[in-house]
PDB file of N, CA, C and O in Angstrom:
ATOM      1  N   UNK A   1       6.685   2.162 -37.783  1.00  0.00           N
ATOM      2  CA  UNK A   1       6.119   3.426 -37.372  1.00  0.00           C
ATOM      3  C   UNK A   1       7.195   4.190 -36.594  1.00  0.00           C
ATOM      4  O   UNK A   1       7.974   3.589 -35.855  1.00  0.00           O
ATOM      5  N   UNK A   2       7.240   5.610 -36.774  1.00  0.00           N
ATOM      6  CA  UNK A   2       8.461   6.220 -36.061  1.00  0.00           C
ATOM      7  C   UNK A   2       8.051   6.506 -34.351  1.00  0.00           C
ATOM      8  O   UNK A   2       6.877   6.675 -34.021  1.00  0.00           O
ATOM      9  N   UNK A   3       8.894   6.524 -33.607  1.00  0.00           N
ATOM     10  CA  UNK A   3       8.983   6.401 -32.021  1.00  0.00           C
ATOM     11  C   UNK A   3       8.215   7.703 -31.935  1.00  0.00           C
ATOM     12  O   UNK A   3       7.842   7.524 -30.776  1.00  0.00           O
ATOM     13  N   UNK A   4       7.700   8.846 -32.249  1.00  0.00           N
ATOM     14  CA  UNK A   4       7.346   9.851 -31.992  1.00  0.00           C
ATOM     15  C   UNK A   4       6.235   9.605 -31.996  1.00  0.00           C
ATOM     16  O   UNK A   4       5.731   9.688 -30.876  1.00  0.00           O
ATOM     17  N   UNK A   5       5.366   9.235 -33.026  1.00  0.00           N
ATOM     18  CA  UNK A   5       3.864   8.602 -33.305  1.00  0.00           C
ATOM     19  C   UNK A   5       3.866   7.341 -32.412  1.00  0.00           C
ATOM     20  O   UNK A   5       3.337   7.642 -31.341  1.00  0.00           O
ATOM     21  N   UNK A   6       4.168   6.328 -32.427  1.00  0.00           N
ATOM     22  CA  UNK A   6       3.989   5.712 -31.198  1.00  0.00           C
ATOM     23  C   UNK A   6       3.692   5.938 -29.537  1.00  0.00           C
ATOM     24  O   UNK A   6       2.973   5.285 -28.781  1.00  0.00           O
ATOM     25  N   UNK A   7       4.539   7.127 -29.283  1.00  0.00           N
ATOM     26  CA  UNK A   7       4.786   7.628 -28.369  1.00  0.00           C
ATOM     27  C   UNK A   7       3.263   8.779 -28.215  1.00  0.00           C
ATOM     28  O   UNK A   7       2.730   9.196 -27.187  1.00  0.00           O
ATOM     29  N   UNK A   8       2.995   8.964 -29.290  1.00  0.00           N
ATOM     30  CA  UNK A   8       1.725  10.030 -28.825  1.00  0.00           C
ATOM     31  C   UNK A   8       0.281   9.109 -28.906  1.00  0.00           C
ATOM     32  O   UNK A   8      -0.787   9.236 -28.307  1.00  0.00           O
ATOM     33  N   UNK A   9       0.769   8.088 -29.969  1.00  0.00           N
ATOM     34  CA  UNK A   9      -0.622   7.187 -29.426  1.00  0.00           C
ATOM     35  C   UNK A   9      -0.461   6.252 -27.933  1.00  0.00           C
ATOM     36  O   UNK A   9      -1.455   5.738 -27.419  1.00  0.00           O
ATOM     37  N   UNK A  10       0.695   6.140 -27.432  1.00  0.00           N
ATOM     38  CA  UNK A  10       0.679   5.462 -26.193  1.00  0.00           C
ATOM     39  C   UNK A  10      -0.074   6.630 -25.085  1.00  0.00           C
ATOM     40  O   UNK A  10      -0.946   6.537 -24.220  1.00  0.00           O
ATOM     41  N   UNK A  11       0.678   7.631 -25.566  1.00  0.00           N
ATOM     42  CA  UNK A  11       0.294   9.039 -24.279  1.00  0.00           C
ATOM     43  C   UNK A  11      -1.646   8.801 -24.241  1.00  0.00           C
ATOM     44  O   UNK A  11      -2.327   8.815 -23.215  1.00  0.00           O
ATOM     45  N   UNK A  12      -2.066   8.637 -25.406  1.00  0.00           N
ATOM     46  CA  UNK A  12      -3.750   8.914 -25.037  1.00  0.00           C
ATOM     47  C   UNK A  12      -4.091   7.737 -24.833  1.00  0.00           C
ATOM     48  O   UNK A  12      -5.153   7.769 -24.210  1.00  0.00           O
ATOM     49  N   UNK A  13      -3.714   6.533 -25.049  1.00  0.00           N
ATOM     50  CA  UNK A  13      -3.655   5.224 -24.455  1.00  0.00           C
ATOM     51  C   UNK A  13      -3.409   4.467 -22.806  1.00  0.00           C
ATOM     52  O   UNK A  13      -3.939   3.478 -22.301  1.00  0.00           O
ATOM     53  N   UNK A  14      -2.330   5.465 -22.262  1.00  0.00           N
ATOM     54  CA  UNK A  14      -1.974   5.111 -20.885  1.00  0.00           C
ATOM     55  C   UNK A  14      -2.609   6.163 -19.524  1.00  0.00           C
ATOM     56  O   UNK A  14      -2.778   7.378 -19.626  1.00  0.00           O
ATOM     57  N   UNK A  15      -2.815   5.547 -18.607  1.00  0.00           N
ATOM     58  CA  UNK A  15      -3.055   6.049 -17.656  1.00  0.00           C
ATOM     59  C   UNK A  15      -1.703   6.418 -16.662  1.00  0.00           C
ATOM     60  O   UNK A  15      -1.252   5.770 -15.717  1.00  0.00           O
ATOM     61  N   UNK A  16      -1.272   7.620 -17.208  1.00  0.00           N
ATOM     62  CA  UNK A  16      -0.289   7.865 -16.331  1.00  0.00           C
ATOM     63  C   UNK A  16      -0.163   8.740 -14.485  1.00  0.00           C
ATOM     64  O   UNK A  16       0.851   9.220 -13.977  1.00  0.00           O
ATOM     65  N   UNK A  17      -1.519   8.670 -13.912  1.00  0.00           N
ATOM     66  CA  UNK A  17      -1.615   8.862 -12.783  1.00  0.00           C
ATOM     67  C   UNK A  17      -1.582   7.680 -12.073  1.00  0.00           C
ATOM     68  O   UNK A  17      -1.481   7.818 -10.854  1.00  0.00           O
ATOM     69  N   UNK A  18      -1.638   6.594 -12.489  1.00  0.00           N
ATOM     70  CA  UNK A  18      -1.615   5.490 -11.402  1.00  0.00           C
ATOM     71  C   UNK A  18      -0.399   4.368 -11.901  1.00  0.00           C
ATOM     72  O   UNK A  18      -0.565   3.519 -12.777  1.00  0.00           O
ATOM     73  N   UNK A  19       0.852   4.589 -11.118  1.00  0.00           N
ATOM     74  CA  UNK A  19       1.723   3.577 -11.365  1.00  0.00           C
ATOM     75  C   UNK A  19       1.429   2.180 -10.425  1.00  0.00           C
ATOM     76  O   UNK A  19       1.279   2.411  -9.225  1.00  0.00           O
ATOM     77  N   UNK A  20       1.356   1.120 -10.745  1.00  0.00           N
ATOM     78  CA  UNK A  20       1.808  -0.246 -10.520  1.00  0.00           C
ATOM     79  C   UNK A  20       2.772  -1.048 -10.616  1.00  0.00           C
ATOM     80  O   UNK A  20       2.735  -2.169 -10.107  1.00  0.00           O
ATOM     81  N   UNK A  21       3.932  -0.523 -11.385  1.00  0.00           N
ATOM     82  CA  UNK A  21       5.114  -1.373 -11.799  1.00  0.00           C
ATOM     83  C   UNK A  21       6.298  -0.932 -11.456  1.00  0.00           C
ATOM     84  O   UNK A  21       6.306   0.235 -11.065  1.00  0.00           O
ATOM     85  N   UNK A  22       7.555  -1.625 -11.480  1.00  0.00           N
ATOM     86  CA  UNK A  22       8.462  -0.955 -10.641  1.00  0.00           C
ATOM     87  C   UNK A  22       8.903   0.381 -12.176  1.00  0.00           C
ATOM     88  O   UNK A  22       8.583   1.555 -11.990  1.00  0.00           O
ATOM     89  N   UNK A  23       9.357   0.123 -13.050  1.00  0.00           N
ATOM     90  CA  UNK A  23       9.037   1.665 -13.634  1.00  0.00           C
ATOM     91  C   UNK A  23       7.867   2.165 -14.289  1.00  0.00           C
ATOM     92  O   UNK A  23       6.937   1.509 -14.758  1.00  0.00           O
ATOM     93  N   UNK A  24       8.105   4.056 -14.254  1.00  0.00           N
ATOM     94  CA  UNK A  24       6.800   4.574 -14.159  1.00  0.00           C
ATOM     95  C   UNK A  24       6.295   3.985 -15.700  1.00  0.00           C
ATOM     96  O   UNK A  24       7.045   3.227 -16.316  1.00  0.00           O
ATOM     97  N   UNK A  25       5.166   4.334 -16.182  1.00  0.00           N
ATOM     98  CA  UNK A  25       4.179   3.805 -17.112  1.00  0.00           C
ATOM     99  C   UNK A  25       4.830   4.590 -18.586  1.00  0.00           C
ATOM    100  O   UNK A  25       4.955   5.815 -18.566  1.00  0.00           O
ATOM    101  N   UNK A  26       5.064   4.121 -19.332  1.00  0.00           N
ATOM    102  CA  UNK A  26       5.459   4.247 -20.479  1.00  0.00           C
ATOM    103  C   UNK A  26       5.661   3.466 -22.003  1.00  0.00           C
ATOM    104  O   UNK A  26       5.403   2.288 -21.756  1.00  0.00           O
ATOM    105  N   UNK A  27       5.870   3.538 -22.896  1.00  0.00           N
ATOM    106  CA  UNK A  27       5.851   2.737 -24.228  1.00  0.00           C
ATOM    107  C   UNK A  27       7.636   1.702 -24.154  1.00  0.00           C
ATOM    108  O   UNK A  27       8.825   1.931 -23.930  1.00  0.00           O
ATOM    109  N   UNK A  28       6.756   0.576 -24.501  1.00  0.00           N
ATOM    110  CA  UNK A  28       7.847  -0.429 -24.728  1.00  0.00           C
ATOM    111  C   UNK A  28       7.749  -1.228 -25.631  1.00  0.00           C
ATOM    112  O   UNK A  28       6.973  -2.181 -25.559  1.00  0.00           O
ATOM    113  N   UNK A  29       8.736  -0.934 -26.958  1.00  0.00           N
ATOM    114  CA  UNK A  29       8.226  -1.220 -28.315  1.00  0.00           C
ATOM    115  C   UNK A  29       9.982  -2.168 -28.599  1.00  0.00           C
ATOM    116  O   UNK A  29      10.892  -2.171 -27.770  1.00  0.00           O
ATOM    117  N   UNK A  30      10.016  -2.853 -29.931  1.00  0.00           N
ATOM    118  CA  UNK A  30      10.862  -3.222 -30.566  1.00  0.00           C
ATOM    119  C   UNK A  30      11.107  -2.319 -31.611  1.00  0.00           C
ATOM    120  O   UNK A  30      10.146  -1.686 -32.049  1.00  0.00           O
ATOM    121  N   UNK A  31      12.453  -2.112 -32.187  1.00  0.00           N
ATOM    122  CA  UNK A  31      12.420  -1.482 -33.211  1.00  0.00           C
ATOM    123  C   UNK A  31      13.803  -2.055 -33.693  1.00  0.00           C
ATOM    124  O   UNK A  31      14.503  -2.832 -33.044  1.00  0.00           O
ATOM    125  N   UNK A  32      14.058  -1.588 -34.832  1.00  0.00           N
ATOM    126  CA  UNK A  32      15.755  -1.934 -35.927  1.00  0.00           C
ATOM    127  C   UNK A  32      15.938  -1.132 -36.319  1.00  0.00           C
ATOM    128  O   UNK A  32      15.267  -0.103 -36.256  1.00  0.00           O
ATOM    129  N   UNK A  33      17.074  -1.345 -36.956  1.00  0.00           N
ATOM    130  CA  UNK A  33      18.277  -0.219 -37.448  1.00  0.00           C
ATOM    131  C   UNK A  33      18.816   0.769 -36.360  1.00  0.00           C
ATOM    132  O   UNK A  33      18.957   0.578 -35.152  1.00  0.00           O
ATOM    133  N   UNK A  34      19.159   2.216 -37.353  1.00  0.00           N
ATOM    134  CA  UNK A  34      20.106   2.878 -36.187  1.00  0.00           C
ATOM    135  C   UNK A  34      19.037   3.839 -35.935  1.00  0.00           C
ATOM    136  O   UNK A  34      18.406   4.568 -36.701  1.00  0.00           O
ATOM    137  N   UNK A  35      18.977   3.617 -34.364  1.00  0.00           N
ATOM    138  CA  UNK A  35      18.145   4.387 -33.489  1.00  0.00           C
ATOM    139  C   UNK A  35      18.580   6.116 -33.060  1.00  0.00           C
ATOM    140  O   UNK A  35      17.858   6.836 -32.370  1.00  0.00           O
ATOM    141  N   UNK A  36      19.569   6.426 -33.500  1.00  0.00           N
ATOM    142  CA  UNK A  36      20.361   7.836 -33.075  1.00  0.00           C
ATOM    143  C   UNK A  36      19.721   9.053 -33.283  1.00  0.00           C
ATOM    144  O   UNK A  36      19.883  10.003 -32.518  1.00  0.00           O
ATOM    145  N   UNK A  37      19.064   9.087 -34.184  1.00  0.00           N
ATOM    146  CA  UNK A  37      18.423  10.121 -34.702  1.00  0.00           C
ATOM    147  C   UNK A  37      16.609   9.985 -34.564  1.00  0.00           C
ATOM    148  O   UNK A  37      15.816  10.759 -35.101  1.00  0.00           O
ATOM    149  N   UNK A  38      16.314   9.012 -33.859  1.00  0.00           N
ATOM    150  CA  UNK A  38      14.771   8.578 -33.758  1.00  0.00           C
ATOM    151  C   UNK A  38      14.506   9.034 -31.987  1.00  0.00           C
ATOM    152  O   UNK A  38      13.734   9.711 -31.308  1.00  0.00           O
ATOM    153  N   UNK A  39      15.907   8.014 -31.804  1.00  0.00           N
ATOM    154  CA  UNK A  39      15.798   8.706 -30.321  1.00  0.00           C
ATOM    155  C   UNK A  39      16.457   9.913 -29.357  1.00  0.00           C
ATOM    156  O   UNK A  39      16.575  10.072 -28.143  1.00  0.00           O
ATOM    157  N   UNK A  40      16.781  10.592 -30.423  1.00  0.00           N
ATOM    158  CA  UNK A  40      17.493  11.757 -29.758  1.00  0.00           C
ATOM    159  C   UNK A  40      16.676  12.760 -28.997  1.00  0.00           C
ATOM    160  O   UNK A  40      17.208  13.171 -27.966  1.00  0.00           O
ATOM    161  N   UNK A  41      15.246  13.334 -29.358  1.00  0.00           N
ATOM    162  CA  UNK A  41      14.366  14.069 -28.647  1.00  0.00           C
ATOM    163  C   UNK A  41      14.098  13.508 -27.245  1.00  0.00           C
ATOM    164  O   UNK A  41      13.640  14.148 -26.299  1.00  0.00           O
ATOM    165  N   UNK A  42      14.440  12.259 -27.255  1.00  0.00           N
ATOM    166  CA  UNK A  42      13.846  11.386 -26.114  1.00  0.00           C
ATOM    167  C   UNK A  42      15.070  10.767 -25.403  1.00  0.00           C
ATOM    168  O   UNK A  42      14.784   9.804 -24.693  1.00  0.00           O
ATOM    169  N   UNK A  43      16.251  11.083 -25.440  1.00  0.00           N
ATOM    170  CA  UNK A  43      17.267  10.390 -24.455  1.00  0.00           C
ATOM    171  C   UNK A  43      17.253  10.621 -23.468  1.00  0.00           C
ATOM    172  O   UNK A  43      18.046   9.873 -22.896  1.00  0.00           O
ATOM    173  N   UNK A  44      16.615  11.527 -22.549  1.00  0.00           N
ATOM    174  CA  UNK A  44      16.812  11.790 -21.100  1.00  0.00           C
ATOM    175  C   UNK A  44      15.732  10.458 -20.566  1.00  0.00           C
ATOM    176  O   UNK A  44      16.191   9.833 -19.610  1.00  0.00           O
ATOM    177  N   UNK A  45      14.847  10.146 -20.902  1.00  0.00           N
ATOM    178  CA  UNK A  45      13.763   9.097 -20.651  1.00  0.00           C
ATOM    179  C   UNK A  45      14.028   8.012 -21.453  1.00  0.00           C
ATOM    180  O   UNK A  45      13.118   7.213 -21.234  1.00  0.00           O
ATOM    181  N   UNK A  46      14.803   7.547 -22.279  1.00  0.00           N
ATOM    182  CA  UNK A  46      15.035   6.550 -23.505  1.00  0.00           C
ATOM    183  C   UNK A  46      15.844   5.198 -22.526  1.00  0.00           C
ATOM    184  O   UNK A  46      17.030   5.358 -22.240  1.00  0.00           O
ATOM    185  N   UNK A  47      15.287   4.208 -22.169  1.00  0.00           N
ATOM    186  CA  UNK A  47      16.383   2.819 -22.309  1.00  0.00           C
ATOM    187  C   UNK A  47      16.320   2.493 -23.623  1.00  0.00           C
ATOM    188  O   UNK A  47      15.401   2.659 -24.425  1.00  0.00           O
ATOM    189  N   UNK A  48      17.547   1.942 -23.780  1.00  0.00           N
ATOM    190  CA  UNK A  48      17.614   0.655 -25.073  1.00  0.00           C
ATOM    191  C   UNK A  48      18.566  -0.267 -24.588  1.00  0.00           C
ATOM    192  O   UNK A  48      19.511  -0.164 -23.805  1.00  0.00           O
ATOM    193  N   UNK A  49      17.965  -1.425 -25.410  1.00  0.00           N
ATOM    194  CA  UNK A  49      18.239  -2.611 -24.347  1.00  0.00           C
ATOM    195  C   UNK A  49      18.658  -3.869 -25.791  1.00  0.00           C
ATOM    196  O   UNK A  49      17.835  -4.340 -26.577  1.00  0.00           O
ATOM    197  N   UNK A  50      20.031  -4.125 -25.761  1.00  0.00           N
ATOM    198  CA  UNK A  50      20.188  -5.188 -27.270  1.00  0.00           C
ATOM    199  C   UNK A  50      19.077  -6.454 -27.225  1.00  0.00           C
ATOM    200  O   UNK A  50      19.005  -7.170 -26.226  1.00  0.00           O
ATOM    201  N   UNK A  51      18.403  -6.617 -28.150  1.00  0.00           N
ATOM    202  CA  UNK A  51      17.447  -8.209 -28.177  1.00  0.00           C
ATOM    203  C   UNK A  51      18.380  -9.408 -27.879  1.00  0.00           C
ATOM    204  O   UNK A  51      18.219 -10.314 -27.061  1.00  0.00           O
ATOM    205  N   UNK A  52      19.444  -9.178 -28.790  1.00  0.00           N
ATOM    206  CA  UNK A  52      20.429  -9.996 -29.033  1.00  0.00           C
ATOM    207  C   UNK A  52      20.624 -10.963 -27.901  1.00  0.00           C
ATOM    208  O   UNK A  52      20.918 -12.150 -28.041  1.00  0.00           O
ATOM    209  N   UNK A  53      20.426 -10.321 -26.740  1.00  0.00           N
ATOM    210  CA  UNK A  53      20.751 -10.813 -25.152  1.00  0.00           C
ATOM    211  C   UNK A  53      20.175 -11.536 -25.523  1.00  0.00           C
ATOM    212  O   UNK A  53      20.854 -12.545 -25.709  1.00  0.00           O
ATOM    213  N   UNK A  54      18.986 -11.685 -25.839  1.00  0.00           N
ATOM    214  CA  UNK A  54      17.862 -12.994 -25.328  1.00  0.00           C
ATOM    215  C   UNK A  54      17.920 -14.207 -26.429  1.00  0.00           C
ATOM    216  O   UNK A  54      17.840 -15.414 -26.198  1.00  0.00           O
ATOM    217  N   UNK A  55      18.101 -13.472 -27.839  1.00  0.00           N
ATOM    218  CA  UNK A  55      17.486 -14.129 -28.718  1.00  0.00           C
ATOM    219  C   UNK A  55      18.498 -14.201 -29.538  1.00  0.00           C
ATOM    220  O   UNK A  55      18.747 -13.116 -30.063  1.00  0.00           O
ATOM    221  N   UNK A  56      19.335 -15.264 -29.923  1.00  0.00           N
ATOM    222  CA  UNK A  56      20.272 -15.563 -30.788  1.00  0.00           C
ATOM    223  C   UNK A  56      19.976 -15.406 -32.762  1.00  0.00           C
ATOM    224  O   UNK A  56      20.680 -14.987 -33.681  1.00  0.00           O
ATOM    225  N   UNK A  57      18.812 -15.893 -32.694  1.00  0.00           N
ATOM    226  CA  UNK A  57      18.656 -15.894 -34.132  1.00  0.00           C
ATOM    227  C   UNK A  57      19.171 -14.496 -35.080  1.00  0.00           C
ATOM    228  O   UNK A  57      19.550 -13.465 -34.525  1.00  0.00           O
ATOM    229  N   UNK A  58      19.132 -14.604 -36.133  1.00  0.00           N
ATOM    230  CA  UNK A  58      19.652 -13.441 -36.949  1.00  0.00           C
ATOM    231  C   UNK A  58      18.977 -12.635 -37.243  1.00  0.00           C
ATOM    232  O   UNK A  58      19.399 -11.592 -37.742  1.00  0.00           O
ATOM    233  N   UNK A  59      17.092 -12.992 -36.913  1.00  0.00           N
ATOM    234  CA  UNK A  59      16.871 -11.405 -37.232  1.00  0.00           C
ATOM    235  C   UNK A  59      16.541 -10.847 -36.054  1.00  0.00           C
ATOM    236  O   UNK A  59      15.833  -9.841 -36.013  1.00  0.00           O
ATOM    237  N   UNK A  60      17.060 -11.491 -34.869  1.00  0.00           N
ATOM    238  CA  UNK A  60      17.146 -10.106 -33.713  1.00  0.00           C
ATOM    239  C   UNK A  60      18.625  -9.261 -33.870  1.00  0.00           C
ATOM    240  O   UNK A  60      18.740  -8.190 -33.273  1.00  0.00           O
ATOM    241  N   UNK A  61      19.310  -9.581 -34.373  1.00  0.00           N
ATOM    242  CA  UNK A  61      20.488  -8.741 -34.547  1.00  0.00           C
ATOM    243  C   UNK A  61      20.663  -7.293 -34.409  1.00  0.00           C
ATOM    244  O   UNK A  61      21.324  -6.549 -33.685  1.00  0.00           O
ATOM    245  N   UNK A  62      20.000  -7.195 -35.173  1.00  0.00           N
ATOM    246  CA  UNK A  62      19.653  -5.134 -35.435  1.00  0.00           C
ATOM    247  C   UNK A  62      18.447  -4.896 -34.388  1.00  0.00           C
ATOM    248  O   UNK A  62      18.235  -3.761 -33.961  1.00  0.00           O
ATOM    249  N   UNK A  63      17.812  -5.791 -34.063  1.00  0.00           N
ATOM    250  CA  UNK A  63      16.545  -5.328 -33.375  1.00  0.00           C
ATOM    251  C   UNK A  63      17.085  -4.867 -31.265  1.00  0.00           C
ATOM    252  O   UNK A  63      17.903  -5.366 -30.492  1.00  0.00           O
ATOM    253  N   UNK A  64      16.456  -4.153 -31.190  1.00  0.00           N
ATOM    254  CA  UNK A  64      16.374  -3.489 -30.081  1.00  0.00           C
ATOM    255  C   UNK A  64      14.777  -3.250 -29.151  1.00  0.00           C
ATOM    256  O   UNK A  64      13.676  -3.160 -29.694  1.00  0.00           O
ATOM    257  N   UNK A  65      14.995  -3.195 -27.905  1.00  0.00           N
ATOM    258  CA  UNK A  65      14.009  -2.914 -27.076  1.00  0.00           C
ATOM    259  C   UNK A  65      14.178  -1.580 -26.331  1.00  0.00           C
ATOM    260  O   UNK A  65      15.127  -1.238 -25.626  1.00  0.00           O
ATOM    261  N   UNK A  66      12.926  -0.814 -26.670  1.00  0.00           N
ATOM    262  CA  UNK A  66      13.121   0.702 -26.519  1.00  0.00           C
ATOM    263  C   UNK A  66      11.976   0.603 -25.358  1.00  0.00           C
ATOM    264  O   UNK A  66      10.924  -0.026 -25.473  1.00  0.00           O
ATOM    265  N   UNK A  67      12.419   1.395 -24.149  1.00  0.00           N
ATOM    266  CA  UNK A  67      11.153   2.168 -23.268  1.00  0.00           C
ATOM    267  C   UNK A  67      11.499   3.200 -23.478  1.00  0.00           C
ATOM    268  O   UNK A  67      12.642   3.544 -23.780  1.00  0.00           O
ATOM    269  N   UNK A  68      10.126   4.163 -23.291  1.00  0.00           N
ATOM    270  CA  UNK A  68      10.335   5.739 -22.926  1.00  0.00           C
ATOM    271  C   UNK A  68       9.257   5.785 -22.099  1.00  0.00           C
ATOM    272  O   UNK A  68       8.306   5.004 -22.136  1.00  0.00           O
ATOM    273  N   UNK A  69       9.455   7.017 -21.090  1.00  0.00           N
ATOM    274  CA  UNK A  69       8.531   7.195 -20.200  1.00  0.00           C
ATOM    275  C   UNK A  69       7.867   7.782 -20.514  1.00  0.00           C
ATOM    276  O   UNK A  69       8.367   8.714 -21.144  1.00  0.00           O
ATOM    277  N   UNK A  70       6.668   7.821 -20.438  1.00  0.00           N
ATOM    278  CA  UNK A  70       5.627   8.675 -20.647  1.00  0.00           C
ATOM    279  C   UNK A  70       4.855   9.988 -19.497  1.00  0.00           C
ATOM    280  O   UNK A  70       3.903  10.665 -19.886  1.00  0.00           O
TER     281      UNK A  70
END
């Protein structure tokens, strides 16, 4: 599913007046391939974070961990 649609079903999904966590409330999804053009509307709020760190196997390779704030 593309980060944009995700991102608008998280928005009617989250309660963004009440934070609890150390960052504010937002979508935190996995995704693959090249992210450049998915996340460009959204880089001022965008982490991406390599899987790779955690997970050696080969099909985290391409895979990535995306927040955006909501």
């Amino acid at each position: 599913m593309p980060l944009k649609d995700l991102i608008s079903i998280g928005k009617r999904m989250t309660d963004r007046k009440t934070q609890r966590n150390a960052y504010p409330n937002g979508l935190i999804c996995l995704k693959g391939g090249d992210l450049a053009s998915e996340t460009a509307n959204f880089r001022k709020i965008t982490e991406i974070m390599e899987i790779k760190t955690w997970f050696k196997e080969e099909f985290f390779k391409d895979k990535k961990v995306i927040y955006v704030q909501l």
